[in-house]
N, C-alpha and C positions, 0 to 999 in steps of 0.2 A: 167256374172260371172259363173264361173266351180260351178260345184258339190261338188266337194272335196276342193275347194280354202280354204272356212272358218271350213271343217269340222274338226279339232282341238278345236276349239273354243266349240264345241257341246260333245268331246270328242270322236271324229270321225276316229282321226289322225291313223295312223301307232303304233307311238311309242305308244300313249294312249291303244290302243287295244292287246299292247304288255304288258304294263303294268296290265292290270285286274286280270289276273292272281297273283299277287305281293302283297304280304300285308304289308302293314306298319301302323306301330306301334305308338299311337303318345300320351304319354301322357304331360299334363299339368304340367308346371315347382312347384316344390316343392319350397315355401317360406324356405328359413332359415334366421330365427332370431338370434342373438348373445343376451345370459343372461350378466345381469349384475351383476359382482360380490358382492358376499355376503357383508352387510356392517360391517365395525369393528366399537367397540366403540373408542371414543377420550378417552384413559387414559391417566392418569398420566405421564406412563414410556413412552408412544405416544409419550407427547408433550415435554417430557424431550430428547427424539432422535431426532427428529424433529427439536426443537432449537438448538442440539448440532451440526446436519449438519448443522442446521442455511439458508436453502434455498429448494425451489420445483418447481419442474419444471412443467408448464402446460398447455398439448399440448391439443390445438384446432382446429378447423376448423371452427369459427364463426368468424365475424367481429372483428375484433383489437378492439374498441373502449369498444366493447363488453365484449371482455376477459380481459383489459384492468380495466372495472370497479368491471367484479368477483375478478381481481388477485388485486385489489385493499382493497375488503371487505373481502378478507382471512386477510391479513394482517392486516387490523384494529382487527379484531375476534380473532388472532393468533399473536400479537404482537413479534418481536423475529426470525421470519418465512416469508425470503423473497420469495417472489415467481416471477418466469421466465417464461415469457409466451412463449411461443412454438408455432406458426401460422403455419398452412400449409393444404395442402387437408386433408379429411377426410383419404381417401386411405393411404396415405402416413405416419397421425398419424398410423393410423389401423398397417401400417406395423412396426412400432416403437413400438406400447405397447406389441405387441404379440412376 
């Protein structure tokens, strides 16, 4: 076996030795979290709009069955107030509420 066959591997190479000189720069990805918005209270004049459109629309990205038995206990809680479940990826609610 050469000399130089594996010398890349040790950091021996051409281009590596070319490169020392070179600095780069490498930081660590920054988390971004998304807040959730502030909550409102259920008033009165709420639940009087609310019935007036008479439906809500609720986009998830869980299991059907799932969303399926929340949009079921809004309704029982919220008599008056149908709700529409919405299923699809996350991403793609994400790009509908924003």
């Amino acid at each position: 076996m050469k000399e130089g066959q594996w010398a890349h591997f040790r950091g021996g190479s051409d281009w590596a030795q070319r490169q020392r000189g070179s600095r780069l720069i490498v930081q660590p990805a920054r988390r971004t979290l998304a807040t959730a918005p502030e909550p409102q209270r259920i008033t009165a004049e709420l639940l009087a709009a609310a019935k007036k459109e008479g439906r809500v629309a609720y986009y998830t990205s869980v299991e059907l069955p799932v969303a399926e038995k929340v949009a079921k206990a809004f309704e029982a809680k919220f008599p008056g107030i149908a709700v529409r479940v919405e299923r699809s990826g996350a991403e793609r609610n994400f790009q509908r509420i924003t």
